[in-house]
C-alpha positions as CSV (number, residue, x, y, z in Angstrom):
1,X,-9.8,-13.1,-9.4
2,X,-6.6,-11.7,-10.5
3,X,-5.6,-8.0,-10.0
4,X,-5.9,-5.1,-12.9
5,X,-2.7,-5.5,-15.0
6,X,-0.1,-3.5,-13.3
7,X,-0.8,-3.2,-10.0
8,X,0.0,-5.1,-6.7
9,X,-1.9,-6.2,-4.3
10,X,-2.4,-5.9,-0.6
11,X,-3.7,-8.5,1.8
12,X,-4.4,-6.8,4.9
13,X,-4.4,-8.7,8.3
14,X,-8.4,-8.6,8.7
15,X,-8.8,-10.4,5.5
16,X,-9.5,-7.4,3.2
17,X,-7.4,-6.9,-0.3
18,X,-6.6,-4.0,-2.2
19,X,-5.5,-3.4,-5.7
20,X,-3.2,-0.3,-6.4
21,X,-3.2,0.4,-9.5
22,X,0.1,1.0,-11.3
23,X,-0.5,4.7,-11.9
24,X,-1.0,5.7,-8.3
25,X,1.9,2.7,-6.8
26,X,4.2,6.1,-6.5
27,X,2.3,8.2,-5.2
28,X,1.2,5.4,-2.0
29,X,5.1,5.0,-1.6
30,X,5.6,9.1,-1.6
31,X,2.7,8.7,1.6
32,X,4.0,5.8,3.5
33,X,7.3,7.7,3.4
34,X,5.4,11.1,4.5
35,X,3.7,8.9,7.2
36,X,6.8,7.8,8.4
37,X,6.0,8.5,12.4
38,X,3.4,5.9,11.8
39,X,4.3,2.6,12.8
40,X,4.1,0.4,10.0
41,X,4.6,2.7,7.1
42,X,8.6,2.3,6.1
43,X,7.8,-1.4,6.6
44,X,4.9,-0.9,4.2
45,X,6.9,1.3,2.0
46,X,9.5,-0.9,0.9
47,X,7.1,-4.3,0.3
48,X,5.5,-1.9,-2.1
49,X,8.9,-1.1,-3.1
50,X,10.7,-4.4,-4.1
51,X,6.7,-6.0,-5.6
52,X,6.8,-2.8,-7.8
53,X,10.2,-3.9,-9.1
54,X,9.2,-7.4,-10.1
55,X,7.5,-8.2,-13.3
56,X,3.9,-8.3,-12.8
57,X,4.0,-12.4,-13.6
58,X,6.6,-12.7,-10.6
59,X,4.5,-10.4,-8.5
60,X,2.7,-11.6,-5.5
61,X,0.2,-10.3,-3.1
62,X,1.3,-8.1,-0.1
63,X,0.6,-9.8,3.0
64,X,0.5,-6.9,5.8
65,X,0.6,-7.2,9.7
66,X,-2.0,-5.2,11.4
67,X,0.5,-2.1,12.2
68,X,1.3,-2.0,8.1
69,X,-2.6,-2.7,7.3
70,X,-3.6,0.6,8.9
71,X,-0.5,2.7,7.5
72,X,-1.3,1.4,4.2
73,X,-5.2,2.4,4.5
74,X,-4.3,5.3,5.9
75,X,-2.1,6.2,2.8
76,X,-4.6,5.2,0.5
77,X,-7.0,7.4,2.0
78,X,-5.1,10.6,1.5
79,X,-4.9,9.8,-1.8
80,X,-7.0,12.5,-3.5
81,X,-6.5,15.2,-0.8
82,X,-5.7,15.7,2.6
83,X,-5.8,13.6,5.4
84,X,-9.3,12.0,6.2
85,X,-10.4,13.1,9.9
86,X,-9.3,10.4,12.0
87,X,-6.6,9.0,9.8
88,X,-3.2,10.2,11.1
């Protein structure tokens, strides 16, 4: 299955993808940057960084360690609001 045009794709470590889609990619980046104290997000950051840069037929999946996996979902998951209980 290939992703909705424009995004980029995570593979996190437990198997699981994600598709962001191109018109929230900045605003994950801004939170993996405001997460920084969480191991894993700069890391993160900057693979979402240098796919976003490459044309989407270029572009590959995001394979993620376990330490970026949870940044990343912890990123997503603020993305409408605040912080989910739990999720620092």
């Amino acid at each position: 299955m290939q992703p909705p045009k424009g995004s980029v794709r995570f593979d996190f470590a437990d198997g699981e993808a994600l598709d962001i889609p191109a018109h929230n990619l900045r605003r994950v980046f801004d939170l993996l940057w405001e997460g920084a104290g969480v191991p894993g997000s700069i890391s993160a950051a900057a693979l979402l960084q240098d796919a976003s840069e490459l044309s989407e037929f270029a572009r590959r999946p995001i394979e993620l360690t376990a330490t970026q996996s949870r940044a990343v979902r912890g990123a997503v998951s603020r993305l409408d609001g605040p912080p989910a209980a739990g999720v620092s």
